[in-house]
C-alpha positions in Angstrom: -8.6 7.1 -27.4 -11.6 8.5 -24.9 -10.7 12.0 -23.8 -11.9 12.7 -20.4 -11.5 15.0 -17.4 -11.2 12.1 -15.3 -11.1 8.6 -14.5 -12.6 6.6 -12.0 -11.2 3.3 -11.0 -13.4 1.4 -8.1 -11.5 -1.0 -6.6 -13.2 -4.8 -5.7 -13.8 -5.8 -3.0 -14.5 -9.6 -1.7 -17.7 -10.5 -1.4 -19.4 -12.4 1.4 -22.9 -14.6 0.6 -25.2 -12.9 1.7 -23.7 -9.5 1.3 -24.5 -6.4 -1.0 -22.9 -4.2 -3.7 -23.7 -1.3 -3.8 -22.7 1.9 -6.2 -20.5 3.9 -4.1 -22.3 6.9 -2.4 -19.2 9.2 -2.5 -18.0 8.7 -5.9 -22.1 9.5 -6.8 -21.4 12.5 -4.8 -18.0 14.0 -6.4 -19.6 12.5 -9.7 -22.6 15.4 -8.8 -20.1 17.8 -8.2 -18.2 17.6 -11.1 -21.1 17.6 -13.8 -21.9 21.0 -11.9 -18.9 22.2 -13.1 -19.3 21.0 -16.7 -16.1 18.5 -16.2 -16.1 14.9 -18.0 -15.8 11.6 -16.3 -15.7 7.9 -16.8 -15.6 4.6 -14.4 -13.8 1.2 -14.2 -15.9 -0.4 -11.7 -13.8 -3.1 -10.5 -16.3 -4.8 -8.8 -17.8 -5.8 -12.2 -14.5 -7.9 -13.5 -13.8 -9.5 -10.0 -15.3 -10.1 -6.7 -12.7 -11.6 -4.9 -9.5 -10.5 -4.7 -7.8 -14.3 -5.2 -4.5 -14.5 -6.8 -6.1 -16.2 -10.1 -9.2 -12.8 -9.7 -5.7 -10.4 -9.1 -4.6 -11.8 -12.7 -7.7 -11.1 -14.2 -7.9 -7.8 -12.4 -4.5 -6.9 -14.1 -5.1 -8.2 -17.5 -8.1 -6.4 -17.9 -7.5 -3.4 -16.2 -4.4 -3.2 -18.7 -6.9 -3.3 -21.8 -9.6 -1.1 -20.2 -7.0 1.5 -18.8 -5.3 2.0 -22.6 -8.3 3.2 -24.4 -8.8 6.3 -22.0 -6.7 9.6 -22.2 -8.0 11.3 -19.2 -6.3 14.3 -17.4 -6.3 12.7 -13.6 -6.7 9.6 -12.4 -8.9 8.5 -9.5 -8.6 5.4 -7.2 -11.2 4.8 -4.4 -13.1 5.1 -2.7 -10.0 2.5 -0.9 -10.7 0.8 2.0 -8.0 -1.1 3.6 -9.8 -4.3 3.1 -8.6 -3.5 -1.0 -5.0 -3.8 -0.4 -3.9 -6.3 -2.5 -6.3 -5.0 -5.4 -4.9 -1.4 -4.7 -2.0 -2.8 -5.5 -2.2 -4.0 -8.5 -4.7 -1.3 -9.9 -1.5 1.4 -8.9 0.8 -1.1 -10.8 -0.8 -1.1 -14.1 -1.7 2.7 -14.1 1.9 3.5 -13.0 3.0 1.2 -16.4 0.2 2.3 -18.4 -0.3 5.7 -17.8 2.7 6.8 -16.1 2.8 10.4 -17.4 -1.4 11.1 -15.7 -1.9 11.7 -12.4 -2.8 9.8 -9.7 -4.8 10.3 -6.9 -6.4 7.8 -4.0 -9.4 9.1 -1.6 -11.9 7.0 0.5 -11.6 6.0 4.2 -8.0 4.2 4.0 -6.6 7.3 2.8 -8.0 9.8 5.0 -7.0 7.6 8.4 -3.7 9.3 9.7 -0.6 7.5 9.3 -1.4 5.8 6.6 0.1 7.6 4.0 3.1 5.9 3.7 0.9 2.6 2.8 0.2 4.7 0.1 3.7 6.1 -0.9 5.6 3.7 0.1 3.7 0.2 -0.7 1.5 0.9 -3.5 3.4 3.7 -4.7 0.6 6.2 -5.2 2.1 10.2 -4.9 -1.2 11.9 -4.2 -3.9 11.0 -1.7 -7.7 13.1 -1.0 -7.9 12.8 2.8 -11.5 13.6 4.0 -14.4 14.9 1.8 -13.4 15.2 -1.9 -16.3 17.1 -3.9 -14.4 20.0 -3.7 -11.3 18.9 -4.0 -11.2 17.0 -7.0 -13.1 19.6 -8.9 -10.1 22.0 -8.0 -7.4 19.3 -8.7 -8.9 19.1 -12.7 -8.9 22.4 -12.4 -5.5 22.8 -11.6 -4.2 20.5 -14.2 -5.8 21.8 -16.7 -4.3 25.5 -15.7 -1.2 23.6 -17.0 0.2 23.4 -13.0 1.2 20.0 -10.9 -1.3 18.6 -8.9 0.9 19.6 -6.0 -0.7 22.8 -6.4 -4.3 22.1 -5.6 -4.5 23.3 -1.7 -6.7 20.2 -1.3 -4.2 17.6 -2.4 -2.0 15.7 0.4 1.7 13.9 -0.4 4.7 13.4 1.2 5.7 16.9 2.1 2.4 18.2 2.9 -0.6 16.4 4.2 -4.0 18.6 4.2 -7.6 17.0 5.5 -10.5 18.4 3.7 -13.9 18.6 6.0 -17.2 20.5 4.0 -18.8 22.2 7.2 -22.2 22.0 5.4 -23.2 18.6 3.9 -26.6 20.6 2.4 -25.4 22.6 0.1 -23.9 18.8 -2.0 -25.9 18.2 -5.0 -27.5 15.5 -4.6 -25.3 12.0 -5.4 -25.3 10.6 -8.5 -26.9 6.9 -9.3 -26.2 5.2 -12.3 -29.8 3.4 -13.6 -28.0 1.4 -16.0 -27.4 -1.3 -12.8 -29.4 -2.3 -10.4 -27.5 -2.3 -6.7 -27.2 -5.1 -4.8 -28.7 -5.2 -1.5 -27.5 -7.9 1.9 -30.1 -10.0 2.8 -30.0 -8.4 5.8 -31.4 -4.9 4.4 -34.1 -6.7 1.5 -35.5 -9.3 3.9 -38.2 -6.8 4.7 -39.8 -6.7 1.3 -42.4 -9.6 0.5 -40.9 -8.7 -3.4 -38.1 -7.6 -4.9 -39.1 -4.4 -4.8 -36.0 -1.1 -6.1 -34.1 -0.1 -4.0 -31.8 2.7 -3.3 -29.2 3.6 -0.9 -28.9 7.0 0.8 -26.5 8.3 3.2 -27.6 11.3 5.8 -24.6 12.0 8.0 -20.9 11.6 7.3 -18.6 9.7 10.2 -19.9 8.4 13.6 -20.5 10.6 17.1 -19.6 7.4 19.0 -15.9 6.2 19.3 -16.1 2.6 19.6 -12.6 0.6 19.7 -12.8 -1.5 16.7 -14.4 0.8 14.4 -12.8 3.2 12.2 -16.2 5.5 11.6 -16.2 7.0 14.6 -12.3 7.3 15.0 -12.0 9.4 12.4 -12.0 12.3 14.1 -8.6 11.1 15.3 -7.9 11.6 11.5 -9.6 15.8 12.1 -12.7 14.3 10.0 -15.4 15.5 12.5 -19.2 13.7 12.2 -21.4 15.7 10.4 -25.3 15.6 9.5 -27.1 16.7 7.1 -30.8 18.5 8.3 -33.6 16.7 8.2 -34.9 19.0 5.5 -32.2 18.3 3.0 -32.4 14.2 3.6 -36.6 14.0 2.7 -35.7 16.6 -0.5 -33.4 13.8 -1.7 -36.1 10.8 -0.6 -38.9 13.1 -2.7 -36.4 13.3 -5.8 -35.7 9.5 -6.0 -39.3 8.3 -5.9 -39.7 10.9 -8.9 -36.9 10.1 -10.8 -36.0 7.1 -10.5 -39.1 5.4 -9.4 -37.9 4.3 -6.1 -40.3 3.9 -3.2 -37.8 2.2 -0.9 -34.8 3.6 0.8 -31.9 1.9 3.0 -29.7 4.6 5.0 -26.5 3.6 5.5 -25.2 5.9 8.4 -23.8 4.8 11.2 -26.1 6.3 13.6 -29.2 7.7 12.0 -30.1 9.6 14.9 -27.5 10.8 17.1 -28.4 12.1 20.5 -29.1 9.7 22.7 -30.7 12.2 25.3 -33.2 13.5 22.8 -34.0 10.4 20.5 -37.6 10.8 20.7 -37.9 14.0 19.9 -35.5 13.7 16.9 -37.9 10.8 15.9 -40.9 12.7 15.8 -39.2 15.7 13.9 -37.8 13.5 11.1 -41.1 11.5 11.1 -43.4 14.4 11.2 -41.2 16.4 7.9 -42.2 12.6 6.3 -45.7 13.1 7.0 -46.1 16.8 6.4 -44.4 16.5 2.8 -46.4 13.5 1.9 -42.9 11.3 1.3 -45.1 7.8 1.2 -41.8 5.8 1.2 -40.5 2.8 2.8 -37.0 3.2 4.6 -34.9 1.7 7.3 -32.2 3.0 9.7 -29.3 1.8 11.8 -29.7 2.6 15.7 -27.6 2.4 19.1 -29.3 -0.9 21.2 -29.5 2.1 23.9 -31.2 4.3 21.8 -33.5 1.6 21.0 -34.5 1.2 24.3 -35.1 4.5 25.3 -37.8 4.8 22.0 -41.3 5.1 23.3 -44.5 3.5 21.6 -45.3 6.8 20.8 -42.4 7.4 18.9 -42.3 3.8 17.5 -45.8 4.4 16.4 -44.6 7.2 14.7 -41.6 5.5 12.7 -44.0 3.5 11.1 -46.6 5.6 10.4 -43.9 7.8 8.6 -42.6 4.6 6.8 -39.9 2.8 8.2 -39.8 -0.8 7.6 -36.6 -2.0 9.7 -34.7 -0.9 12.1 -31.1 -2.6 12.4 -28.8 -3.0 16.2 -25.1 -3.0 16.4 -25.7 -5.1 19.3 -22.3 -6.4 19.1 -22.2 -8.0 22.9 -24.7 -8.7 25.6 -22.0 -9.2 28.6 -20.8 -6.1 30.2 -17.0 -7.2 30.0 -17.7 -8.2 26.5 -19.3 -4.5 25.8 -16.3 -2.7 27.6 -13.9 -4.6 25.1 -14.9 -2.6 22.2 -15.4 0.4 23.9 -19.2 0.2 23.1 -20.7 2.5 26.3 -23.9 1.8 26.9 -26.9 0.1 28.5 -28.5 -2.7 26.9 -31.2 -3.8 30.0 -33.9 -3.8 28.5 -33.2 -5.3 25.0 -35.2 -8.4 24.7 -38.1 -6.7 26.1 -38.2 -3.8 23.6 -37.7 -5.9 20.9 -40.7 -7.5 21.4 -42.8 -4.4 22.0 -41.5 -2.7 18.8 -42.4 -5.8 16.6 -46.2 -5.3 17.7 -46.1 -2.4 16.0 -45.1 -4.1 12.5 -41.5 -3.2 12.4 -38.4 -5.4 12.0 -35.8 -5.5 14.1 -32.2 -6.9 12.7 -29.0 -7.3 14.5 -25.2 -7.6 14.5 -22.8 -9.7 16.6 -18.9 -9.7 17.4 -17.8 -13.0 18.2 -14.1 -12.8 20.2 -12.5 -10.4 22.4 -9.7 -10.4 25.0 -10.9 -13.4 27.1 -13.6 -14.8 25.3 -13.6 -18.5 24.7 -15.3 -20.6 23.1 -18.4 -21.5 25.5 -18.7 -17.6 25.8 -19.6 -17.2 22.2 -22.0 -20.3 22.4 -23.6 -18.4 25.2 -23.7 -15.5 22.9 -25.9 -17.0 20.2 -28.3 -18.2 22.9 -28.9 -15.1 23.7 -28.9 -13.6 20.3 -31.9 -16.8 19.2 -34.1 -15.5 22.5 -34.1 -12.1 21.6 -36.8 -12.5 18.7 -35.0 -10.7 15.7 -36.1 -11.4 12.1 -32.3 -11.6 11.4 -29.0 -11.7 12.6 -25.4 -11.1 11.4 -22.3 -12.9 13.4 -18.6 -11.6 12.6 -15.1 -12.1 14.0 -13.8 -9.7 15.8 -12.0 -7.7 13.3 -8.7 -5.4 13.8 -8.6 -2.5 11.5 -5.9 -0.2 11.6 -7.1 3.7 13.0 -9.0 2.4 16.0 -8.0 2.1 19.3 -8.0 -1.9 19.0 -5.4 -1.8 16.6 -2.9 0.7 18.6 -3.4 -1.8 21.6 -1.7 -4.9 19.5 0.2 -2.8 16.8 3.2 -0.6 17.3 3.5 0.7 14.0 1.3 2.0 11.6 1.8 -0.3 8.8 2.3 -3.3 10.5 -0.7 -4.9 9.4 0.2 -4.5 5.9 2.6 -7.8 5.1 0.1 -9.6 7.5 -2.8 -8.8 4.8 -0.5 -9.3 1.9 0.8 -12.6 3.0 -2.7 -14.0 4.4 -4.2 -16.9 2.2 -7.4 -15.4 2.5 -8.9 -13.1 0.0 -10.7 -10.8 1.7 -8.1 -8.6 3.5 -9.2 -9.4 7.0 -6.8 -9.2 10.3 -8.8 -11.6 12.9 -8.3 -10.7 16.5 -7.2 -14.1 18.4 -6.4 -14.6 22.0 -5.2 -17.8 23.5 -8.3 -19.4 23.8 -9.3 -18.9 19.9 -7.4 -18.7 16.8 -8.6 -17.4 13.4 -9.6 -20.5 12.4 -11.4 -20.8 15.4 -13.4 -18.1 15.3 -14.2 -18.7 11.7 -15.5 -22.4 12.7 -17.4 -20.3 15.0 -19.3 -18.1 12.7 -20.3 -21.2 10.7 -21.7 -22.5 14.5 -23.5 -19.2 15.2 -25.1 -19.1 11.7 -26.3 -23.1 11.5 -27.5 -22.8 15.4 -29.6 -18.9 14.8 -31.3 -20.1 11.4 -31.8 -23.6 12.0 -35.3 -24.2 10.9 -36.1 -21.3 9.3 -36.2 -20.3 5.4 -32.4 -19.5 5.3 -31.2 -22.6 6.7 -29.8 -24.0 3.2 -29.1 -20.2 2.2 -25.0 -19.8 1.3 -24.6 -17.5 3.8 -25.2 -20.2 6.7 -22.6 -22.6 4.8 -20.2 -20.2 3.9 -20.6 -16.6 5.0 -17.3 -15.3 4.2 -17.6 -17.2 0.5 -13.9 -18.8 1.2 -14.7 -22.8 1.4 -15.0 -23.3 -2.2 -11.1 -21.9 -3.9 -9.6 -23.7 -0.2 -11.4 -27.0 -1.3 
């Protein structure tokens, strides 16, 4: 048996072509966190037995989780980080720890079990006792300490369950050692984030700012401060330390941020551009990098300031464009001015910079010759690549109170859906799932058509579904 402090479990996920997999940022971080403390850990990452989530995958999920599991004595058990996506394979990972390992500890964290009212998914349906709602460096470092003071996890102040539920928020994100990375594998990046490299140059994902400042009504980053998660940044200071520590340790020269909203004030874009830039330049960071960014934050960037990113390195910049009708923009409750677009797109790519983009296809009225319209727009606006999604409904937004009554309504939809991948499509009259889906296929075929990716999976089969139907 492998004594340990504690053990990891990662559930999969289902993977789309075209899509990444990536080592978990805040299990690197509460990995950090830990070793700081001199506690023990191991992982079973999931995602490396299954990447679908399949009822033949959920059999192999169990069966080997059930050999894996039986070789560890650790003092806690950790599940996450769970998103609600997971659901079916949450299920059967807290189905063979409660039969394997009944008399350990469980716990769950991640973004599923920090949104409020969701617990009872937890206690109820999957049957886990103990969540970690929020940040959990410190708290899981004081639940193994706890433990092993011979008291109940109960005890741990940062622990939630049924008859107490307690959201854990670290005020200063700078004073995290930095996240661990395992170098044994090599992460695996969307097309959408390595089409700027000419070679399959490393990689490495970074993350600089927990939540989102913008409350959009279909996405659960920036709802979470419904959940009392507030958004949080780290300074600009602490972000180029960890940049300068992963080109000399690991060898990295390239970095891909993952936040939501890289910079965050709208009002002052520019300047917060040139500060981040000029720290790059100052400290002699040499690296490659790319960002997420507001299509209205875009807009407002001056050459200056674009002149700026890429002297200071950055090789992409990626839009949540989303919509380009107004109607279609006050939907999802994304405020904001996108005149302008095409024109700056243009302008920045002078400059050498790539310029990537998402899509929504559905909404409240849309129908089908709306979404056609959509990609027409989307192939005119000159991006080096695009992403098209369904509308998707995911319980702790606003969308989701608007069609749900009840908190865990969605749950026997997910667990009864065909589908792998743990989706709940929104559908109006006009379009059903299957619509929609047909209409992904469209916008993909129409926006690559004679370009390198045409033949690439992704166009055929984005959501990586057509081949177990058939």
């Amino acid at each position: 048996m492998i004594s340990v402090d504690i053990l990891f479990i990662i559930p999969p996920f289902h993977r789309r072509n075209g899509g990444g997999k990536i080592f978990p940022m805040g299990i690197g971080y509460i990995i950090s966190s830990l070793e700081r403390e001199g506690y023990s850990w191991e992982i079973i990452n999931c995602t490396e037995i299954v990447d679908s989530c399949y009822d033949e995958d959920l059999n192999i999920l169990e069966k080997k989780l059930w050999e894996i599991i039986s070789k560890y004595s650790p003092v806690v058990i950790g599940v996450g980080p769970c998103i609600t996506t997971q659901l079916k394979a949450l299920r059967i990972i807290a189905h063979v720890c409660q039969k394997v390992v009944s008399e350990v500890p469980l716990f769950a964290g991640g973004p599923f079990a920090s949104i409020e009212g969701q617990e009872k998914v937890f206690f109820d349906v999957l049957g886990i006792d103990y969540l970690i709602k929020g940040d959990g460096e410190e708290a899981v470092v004081d639940v193994i300490k706890t433990i092993k003071k011979k008291e109940s996890i109960a005890y741990s102040k940062f622990v939630s369950y049924r008859d107490r539920l307690v959201v854990n928020a670290i005020d200063n994100l700078d004073k995290l050692p930095f996240p661990y990375r395992p170098t044994e594998e090599n992460d695996m990046f969307s097309l959408r984030r390595k089409n700027t490299l000419e070679q399959q140059e490393p990689m490495m994902a970074m993350i600089a700012s927990r939540g989102c400042p913008y409350r959009c009504n279909y996405c659960v980053s920036g709802n979470m401060t419904n959940s009392h998660i507030p958004f949080r940044k780290r300074t600009y200071k602490s972000i180029v330390s960890e940049m300068k520590y992963i080109k000399a340790n690991y060898h990295v020269n390239n970095i891909v941020f993952y936040d939501d909203c890289f910079f965050s004030d709208r009002q002052r874009v520019n300047e917060e551009v040139e500060a981040f830039c000029e720290l790059l330049i100052t400290e002699d960071v040499k690296m490659h990098w790319q960002i997420e960014m507001r299509p209205d934050f875009f807009i407002l960037l001056k050459n200056s300031s674009v002149h700026r990113l890429v002297e200071a390195g950055c090789l992409q910049i990626n839009l949540g464009i989303e919509k380009m009708s107004k109607n279609g923009l006050a939907f999802l409750g994304k405020k904001g001015n996108w005149e302008g677009l095409k024109e700056q797109i243009l302008s920045v790519k002078r400059f050498g910079l790539m310029v990537c983009a998402t899509f929504i296809l559905g909404g409240e009225t849309e129908r089908e010759e709306d979404i056609k319209k959509l990609v027409e727009e989307a192939k005119k606006l000159s991006l080096d690549f695009a992403q098209f999604n369904p509308l998707f409904v995911y319980p702790g937004t606003p969308l989701y109170n608007r069609l749900f009554s009840s908190n865990t309504e969605w749950v026997q939809i997910v667990l009864n859906d065909k589908l792998p991948w743990g989706e709940i499509v929104y559908e109006n009259e006009e379009l059903s799932k299957e619509n929609l889906l047909q209409l992904v296929d469209y916008a993909y075929s129409e926006f690559y058509k004679g370009t390198p990716y045409e033949d690439n999976n992704m166009i055929k089969d984005r959501f990586n579904i057509k081949g177990k139907e058939d």
